[in-house]
Structures are given as C-alpha cells and as structure tokens.
C-alpha positions as CSV (number, residue, x, y, z in Angstrom):
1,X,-41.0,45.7,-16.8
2,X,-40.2,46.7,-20.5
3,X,-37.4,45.5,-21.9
4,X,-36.5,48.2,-24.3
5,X,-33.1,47.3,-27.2
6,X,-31.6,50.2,-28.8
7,X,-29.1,48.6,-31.1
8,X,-29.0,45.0,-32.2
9,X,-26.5,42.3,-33.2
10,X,-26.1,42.7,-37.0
11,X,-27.5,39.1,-40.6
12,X,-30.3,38.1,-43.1
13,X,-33.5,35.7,-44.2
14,X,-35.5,37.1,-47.8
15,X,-38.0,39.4,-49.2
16,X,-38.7,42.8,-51.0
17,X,-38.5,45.9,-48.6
18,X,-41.7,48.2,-48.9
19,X,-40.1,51.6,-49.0
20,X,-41.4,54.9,-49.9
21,X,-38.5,57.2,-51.8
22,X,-39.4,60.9,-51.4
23,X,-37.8,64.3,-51.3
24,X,-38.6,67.6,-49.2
25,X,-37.2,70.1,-51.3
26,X,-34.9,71.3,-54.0
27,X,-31.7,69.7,-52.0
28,X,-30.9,66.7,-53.9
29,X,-31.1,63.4,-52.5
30,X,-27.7,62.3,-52.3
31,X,-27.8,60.1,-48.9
32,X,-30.4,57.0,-49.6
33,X,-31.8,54.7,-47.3
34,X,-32.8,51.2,-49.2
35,X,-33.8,47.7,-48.4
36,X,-34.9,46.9,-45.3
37,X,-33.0,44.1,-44.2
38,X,-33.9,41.1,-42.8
39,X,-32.8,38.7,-39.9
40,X,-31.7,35.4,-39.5
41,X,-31.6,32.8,-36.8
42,X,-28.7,35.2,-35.5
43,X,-30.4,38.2,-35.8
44,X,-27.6,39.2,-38.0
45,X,-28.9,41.8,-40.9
46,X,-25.1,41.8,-42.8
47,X,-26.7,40.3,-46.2
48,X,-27.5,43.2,-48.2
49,X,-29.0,41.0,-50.7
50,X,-31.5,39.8,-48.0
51,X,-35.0,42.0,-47.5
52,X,-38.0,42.0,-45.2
53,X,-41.0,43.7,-46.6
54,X,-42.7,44.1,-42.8
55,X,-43.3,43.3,-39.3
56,X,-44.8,41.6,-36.7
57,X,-45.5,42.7,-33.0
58,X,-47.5,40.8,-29.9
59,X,-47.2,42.6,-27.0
60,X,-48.7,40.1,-24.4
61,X,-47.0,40.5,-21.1
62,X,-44.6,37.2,-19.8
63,X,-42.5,36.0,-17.4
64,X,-39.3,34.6,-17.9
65,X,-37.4,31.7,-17.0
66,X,-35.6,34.3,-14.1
67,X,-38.8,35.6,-13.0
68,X,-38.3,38.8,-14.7
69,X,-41.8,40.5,-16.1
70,X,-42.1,42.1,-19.0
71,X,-43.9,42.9,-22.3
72,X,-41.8,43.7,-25.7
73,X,-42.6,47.1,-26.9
74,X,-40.0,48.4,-29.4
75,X,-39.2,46.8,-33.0
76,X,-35.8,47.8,-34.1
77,X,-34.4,47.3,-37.8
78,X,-31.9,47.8,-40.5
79,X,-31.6,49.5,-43.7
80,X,-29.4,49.3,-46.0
81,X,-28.2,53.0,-46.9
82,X,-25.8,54.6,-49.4
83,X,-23.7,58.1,-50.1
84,X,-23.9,59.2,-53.7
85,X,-21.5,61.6,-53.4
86,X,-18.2,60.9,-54.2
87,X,-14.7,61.8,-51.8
88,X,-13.1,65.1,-53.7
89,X,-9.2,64.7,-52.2
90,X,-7.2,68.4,-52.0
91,X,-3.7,68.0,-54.0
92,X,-1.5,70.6,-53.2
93,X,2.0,70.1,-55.5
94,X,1.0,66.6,-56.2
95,X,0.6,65.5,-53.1
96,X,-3.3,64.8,-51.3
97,X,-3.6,66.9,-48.1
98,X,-6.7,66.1,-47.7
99,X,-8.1,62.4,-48.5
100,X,-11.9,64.4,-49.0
101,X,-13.5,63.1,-46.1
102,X,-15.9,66.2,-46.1
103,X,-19.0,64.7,-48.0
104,X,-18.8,62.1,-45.2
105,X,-22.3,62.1,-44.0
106,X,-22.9,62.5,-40.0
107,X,-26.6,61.6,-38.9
108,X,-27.4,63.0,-35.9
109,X,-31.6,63.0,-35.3
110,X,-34.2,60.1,-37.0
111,X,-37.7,62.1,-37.2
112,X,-40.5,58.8,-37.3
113,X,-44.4,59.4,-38.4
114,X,-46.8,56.9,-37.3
115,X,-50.4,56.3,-39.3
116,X,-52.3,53.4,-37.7
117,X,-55.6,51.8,-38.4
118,X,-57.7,52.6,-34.9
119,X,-59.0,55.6,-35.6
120,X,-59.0,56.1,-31.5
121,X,-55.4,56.2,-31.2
122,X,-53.5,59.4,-32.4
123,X,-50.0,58.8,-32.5
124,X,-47.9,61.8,-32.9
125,X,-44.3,62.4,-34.7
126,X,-41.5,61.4,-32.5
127,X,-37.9,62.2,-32.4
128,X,-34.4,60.0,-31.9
129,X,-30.9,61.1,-31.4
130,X,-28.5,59.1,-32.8
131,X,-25.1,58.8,-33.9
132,X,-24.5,57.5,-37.5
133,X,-21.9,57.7,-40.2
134,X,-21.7,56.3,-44.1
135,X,-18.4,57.9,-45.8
136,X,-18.5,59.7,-49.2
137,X,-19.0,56.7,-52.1
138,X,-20.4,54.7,-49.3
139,X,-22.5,51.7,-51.2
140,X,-25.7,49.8,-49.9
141,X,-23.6,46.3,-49.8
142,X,-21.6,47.8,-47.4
143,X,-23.6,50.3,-45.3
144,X,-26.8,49.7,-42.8
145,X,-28.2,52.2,-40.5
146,X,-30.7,51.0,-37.2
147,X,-34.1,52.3,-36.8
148,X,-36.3,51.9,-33.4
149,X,-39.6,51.7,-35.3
150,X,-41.9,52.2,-32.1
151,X,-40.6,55.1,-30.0
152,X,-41.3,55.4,-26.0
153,X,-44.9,57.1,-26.6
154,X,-45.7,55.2,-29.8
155,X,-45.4,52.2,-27.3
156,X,-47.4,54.0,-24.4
157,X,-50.2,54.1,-26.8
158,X,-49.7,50.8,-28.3
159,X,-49.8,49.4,-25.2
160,X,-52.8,51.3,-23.4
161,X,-54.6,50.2,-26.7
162,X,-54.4,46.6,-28.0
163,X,-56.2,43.5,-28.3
164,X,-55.9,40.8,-29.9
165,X,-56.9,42.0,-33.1
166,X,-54.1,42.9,-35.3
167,X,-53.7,46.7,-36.3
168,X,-51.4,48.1,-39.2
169,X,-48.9,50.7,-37.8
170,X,-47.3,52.1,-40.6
171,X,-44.0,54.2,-39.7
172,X,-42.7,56.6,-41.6
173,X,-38.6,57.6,-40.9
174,X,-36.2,60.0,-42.2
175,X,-32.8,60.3,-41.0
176,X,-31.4,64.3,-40.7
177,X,-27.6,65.3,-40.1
178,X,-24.9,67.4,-41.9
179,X,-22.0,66.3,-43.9
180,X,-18.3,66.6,-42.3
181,X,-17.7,69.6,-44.4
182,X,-20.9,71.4,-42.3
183,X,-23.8,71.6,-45.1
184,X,-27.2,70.2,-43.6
185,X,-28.3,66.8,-45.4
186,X,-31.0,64.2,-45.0
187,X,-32.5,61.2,-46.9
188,X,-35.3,60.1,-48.7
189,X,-38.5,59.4,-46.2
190,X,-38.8,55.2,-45.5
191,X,-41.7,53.4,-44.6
192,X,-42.1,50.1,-42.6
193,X,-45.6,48.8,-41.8
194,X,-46.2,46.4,-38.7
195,X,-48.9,44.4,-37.9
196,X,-49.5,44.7,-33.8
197,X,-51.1,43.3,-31.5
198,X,-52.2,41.2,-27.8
199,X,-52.8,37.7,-28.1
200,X,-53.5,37.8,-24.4
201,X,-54.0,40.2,-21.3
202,X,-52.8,37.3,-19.1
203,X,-49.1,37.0,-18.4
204,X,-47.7,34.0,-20.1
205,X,-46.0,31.5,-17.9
206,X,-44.0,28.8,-19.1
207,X,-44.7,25.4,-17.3
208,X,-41.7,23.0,-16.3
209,X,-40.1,21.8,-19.5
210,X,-40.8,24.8,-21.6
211,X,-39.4,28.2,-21.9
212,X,-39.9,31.6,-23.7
213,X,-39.7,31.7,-27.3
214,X,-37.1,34.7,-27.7
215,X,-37.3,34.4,-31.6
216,X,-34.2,35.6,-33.4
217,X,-33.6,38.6,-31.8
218,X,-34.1,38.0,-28.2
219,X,-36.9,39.5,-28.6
220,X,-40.5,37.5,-26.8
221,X,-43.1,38.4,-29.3
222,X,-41.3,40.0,-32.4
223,X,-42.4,38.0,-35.7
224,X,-44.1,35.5,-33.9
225,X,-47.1,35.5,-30.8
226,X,-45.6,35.2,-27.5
227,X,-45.6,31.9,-26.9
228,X,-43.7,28.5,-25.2
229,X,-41.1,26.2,-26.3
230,X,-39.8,22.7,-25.2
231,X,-36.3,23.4,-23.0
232,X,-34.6,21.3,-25.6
C-alpha cells in the first residue's frame, strides 16, 4: 500500500527557499510564487517568514503499528504566493457596484518538470488539477498555495528505481489559471530539489516498545530515513 496526501495541515522551522523566477512570454508576471515554506513539529507552514531550501525522501517500505503496509511516495509543500495586481472597484453615482473582485486569480492546473541525476530514469512532465485562489493585492504573509512535488508516475519510476544511494530530483512547477474577470494567467516557474532515496528493500518492522517515526507530517520517511522510535 501507498499512502498518497493531497493537502496537508498548514506552520514553519527556517531557511532560504531555492527558487527559480522565470517568465514564458510577453504576459507580465503579475501572480508570484515565493518562499518555500517550511514545517514545524505541526507540520504547520503559516510562518511566512519561515523557509526550506529542499527535501528529503526515503522510500523504504514499513509496517505500521496497525499492520497496514506501505512505502511513502509523494512530498507535498507550500509556497508562499502573491497577486500584484491591485482590486479596481466600479463606482456608479458614488456608490461601488462592484468591490473589483475580477483580478482575483483562480488556479486551476500545476504543470511539474522533473530533471533527476540517473541518467536511466526519464521522468516526463506531469499535470495536476487543482483548485486555488489568492484575491487581487493578495500579499506573500498572507497567501500559500500546496504543491505535490512527486506526481503518480514520477513515484512509479522513483520507486522501480532506488537504492540506497541518494539521487537529486529537481522539480520544476508552474501554476496556470485565469483571473475572475476571464483573462488566462500564470506564474513564474519554481524549483524544489529533493534528495531520494532506499535505505532498505526490507520492510521495516518496529519491535515491541518502538514505533514508526511519522516525522512532522505524518509522513514515514519525509526529512528523515524510515526508521524506529521508543513508544514513549
């Protein structure tokens, strides 16, 4: 079994994010995505002043403590975004008929790249729906969006691949949608490197007294190997 998370809890712990500003065309660049931010003990990502500059990933299989097997193959994370342009309210005889809602930005796809250090594997560009707003004047204290870093296939190959030497995956994001007013928009391109790996083929099972290490998240092998901890 893979246990796959779509969207987390939301907190913070300290860094500089490593992220890669571009444009695609003349269409300014008016949505932004920033820092990546980084977790706590809570796996709360609500400190915008609070950064992770990358990942870590051990996909060993284990057992939990209910038996359940599994192997963690997905890495999600937030950025800290922000709308640069501004609400333009409609007065009609002094009074606002419209509060100027239609620079809101609407995200409806995340298009990820993938470059990754075993020249055997060839992972191609995958595609996520999702379902994401920041309002016009929207600022990066304020605002995060979620990212799933390793989609399904990413993972298939990830998983068909690994040892327990550590490989760089190095993912490369950009978020598309339209504002409410109907014009097509998208942000600057992002990227997020991860160190992953397999510490083991063998399941891990934790002996009487100990239990899975979930980490912050939940999440058996995110930011730390897969490994056992006392029950108290």
């Amino acid at each position: 079994m893979s246990r796959r998370l779509t969207v987390p809890p939301l907190v913070p712990a300290a860094l500089a994010a490593v992220l890669l500003l571009a444009g695609c065309s003349a269409d300014p660049l008016n949505i932004i995505i920033l820092n990546a931010r980084a977790p706590t003990d809570k796996c709360d990502f609500s400190d915008s002043t609070l950064y992770t500059e990358r990942g870590t990933l051990d996909l060993r299989p284990w057992v939990d403590a209910a038996g359940n097997a599994g192997f963690s193959d997905y890495y999600f994370q937030q950025f800290s975004w922000e709308n640069q342009l501004q609400p333009a309210p409609i007065t009609v005889n002094g009074q606002v008929v419209d509060p100027g809602g239609g620079n809101d930005f609407i995200a409806d796809t995340i298009v990820y790249q993938y470059q990754y250090t075993d020249p055997a594997v060839v992972l191609a560009n995958e595609t996520q729906n999702i379902r994401a707003v920041i309002s016009a004047g929207g600022s990066e204290k304020d605002n995060r969006m979620n990212a799933d870093l390793i989609q399904p296939k990413a993972a298939a190959a990830l998983n068909a691949s690994l040892t327990a030497t550590g490989q760089t995956l190095l993912v490369t994001f950009q978020v598309f949608g339209k504002l409410a007013g109907g014009s097509p928009k998208y942000t600057n391109k992002v990227s997020f490197p991860l160190t992953v790996y397999r510490s083991s083929a063998a399941p891990l099972v934790c002996p009487t007294g100990t239990k899975l290490y979930e980490g912050q998240c939940g999440v058996p092998g995110r930011d730390a190997t897969v490994q056992c901890v006392p029950s108290t």
